[in-house]
C-alpha positions in Angstrom: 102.2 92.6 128.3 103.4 92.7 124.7 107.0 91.3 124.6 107.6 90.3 120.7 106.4 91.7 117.4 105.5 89.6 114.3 105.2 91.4 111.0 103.8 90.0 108.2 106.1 90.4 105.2 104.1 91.0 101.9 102.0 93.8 102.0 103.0 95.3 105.4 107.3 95.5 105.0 107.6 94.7 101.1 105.5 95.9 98.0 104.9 92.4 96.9 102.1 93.3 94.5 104.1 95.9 92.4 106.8 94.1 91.9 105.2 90.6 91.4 103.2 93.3 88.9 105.8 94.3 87.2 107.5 90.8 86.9 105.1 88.9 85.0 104.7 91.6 82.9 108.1 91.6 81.8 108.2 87.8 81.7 105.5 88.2 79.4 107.2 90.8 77.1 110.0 88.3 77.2 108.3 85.4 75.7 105.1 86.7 73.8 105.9 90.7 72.7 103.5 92.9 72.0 100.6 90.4 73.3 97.4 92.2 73.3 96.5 91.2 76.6 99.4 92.6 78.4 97.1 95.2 80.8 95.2 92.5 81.8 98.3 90.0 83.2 98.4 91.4 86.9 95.2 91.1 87.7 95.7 87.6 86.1 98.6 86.3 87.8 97.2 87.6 91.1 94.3 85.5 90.9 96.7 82.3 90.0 98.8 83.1 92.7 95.8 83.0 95.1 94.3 80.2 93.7 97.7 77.8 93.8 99.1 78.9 97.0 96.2 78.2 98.6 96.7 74.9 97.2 99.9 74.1 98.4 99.4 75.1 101.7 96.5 73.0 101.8 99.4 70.2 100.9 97.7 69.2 98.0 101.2 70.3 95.9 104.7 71.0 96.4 105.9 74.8 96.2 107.7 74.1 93.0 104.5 72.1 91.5 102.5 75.0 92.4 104.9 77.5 90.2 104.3 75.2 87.4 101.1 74.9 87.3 100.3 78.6 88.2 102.6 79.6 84.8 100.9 76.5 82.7 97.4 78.4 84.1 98.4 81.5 82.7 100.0 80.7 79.2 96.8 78.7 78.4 94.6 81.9 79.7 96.6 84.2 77.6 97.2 81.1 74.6 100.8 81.4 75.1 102.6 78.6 74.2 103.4 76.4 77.0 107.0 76.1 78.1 108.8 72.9 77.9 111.0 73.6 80.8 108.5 75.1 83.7 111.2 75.4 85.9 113.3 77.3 83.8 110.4 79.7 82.7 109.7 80.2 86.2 112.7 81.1 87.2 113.1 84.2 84.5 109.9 85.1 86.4 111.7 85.1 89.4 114.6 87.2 88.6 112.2 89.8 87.4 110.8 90.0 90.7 113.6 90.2 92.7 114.8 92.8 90.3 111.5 95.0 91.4 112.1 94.0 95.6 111.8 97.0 97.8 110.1 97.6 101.2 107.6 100.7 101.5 109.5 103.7 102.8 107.9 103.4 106.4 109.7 99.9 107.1 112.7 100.5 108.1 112.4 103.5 110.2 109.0 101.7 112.2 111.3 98.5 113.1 114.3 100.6 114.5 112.0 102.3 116.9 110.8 99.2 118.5 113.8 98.7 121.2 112.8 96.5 123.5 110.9 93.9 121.8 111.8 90.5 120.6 111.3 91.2 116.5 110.2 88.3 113.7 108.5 87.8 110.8 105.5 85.5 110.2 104.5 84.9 106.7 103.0 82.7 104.6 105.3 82.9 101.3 108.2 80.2 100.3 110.9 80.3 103.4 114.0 80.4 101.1 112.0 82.9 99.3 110.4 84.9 102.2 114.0 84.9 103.8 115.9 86.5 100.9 113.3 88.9 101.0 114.2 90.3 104.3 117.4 90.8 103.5 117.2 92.3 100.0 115.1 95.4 101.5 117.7 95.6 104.4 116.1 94.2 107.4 118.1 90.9 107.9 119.4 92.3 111.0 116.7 93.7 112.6 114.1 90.6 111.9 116.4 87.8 111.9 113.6 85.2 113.0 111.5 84.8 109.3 108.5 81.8 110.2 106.9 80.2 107.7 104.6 77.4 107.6 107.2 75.7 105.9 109.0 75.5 109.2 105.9 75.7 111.3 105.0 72.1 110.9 103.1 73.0 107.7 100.7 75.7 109.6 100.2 78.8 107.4 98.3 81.7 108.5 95.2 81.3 109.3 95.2 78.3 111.3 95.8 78.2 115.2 98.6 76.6 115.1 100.8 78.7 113.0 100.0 81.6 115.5 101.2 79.5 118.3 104.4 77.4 116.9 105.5 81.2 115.9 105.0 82.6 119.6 106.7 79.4 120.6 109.6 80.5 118.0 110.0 83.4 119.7 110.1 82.0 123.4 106.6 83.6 124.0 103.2 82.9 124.4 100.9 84.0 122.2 99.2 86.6 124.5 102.5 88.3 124.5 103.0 88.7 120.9 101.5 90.8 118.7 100.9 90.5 114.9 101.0 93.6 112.5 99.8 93.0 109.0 97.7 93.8 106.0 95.3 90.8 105.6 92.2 91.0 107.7 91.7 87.1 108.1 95.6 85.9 108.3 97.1 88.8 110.5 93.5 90.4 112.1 91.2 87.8 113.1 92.8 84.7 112.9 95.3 85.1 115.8 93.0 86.3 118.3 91.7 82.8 118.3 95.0 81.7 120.4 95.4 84.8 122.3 97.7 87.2 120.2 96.6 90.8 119.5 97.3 91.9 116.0 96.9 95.6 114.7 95.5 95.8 111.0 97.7 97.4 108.3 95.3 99.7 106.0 97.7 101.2 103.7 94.6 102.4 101.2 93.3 103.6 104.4 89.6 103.2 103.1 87.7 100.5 104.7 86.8 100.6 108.6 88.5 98.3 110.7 87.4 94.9 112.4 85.1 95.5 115.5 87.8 95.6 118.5 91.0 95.8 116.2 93.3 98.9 116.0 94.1 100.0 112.6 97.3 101.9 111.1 97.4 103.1 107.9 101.3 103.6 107.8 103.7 101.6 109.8 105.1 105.2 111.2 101.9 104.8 113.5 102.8 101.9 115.2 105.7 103.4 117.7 103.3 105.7 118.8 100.3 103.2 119.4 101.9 100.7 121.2 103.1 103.4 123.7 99.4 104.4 124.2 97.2 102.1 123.4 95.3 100.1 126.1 92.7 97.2 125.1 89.3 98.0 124.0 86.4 97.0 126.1 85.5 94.6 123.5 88.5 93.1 124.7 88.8 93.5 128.5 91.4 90.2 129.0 94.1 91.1 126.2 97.4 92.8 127.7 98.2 96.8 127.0 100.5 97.2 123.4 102.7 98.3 125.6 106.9 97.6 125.5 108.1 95.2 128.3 110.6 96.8 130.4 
């Protein structure tokens, strides 16, 4: 029986990409106007921000050295000059994302629905970071457990054991928690390795889902589906989604 729920944060609850989007294109403005390459930043800083958070959470950097060297990356890209003060630069970055911080309009209304069940977060951003978050788009009270890997003994999604150190978090085991998110390998596949069911978040709504995986394509469906839904035959030992009572 499912007894908590572990959203994923960035993608599923907050429109990270638009406002990361938006951020580093006015950082940009800010320090190089009128550059010619300004369409092409996004896409650019995505791909950096993939790239050197998969670094640190390999612990081959420190959160902050990753910033750095994600911003030196994209100045030399775009031959911007290099800032003296990375930190500094960083941090104007920063306050143009949080300026652009909002959750999609189906958050707030799916989490008050689920009475009942013992509520968290499990992502794989910067805790201080990933906890301001949750409170900036109004859900501090609602999902007041936010789990990184930061405080997961350095496990980030995918690996086993940040599935179950967040079940732990939670006072559950990982068969009794169930993990809604975006990403196919961090929230889909990679928990049913220990045990937790997860339910894939296709907000495009355009690709078919993982063989034995539910799929929503608006958190408004996920109320209705864990008061219905009963495991697949591909997986004949995982509990019902159904609320404990």
């Amino acid at each position: 029986m499912i007894k908590g729920i572990l959203f994923d944060l960035d993608g599923t609850l907050l429109d990270h990409r638009s406002a990361a989007d938006a951020a580093i294109g006015a950082w940009l403005s800010d320090h190089a106007p009128g550059h010619p390459r300004l369409p092409e930043v996004p896409a650019l800083w995505a791909g950096l921000e993939v790239h050197y958070l998969a670094m640190w959470q390999a612990g081959e950097c420190t959160a902050q050295e990753q910033r750095r060297l994600r911003l030196r990356a994209l100045c030399r890209e775009l031959a911007v000059a290099v800032p003296d003060d990375l930190d500094a630069a960083y941090s104007g970055f920063t306050d143009h994302y949080r300026r652009h911080w909002i959750a999609y309009p189906d958050a707030a209304g799916a989490v008050a629905e689920l009475t009942g069940f013992t509520l968290g977060v499990l992502t794989n951003g910067v805790q201080e970071m990933q906890e301001a978050k949750v409170r900036a788009i109004g859900l501090g009270e609602s999902l007041r457990t936010v789990l990184t890997g930061e405080v997961l003994g350095g496990h980030f999604k995918p690996a086993p054991a940040c599935y179950t150190g967040a079940a732990a978090a939670l006072g559950l085991a990982p068969e009794e928690v169930l993990l809604v998110g975006d990403d196919v390998e961090r929230d889909v596949t990679g928990p049913a390795v220990t045990g937790m069911r997860s339910v894939w978040l296709d907000r495009l709504g355009v690709e078919p889902p993982p063989p034995g995986f539910p799929r929503i394509t608006s958190l408004t469906e996920l109320p209705p589906l864990l008061r219905s839904h009963h495991p697949s035959d591909r997986t004949p030992a995982a509990p019902p989604l159904t609320p404990p009572r």
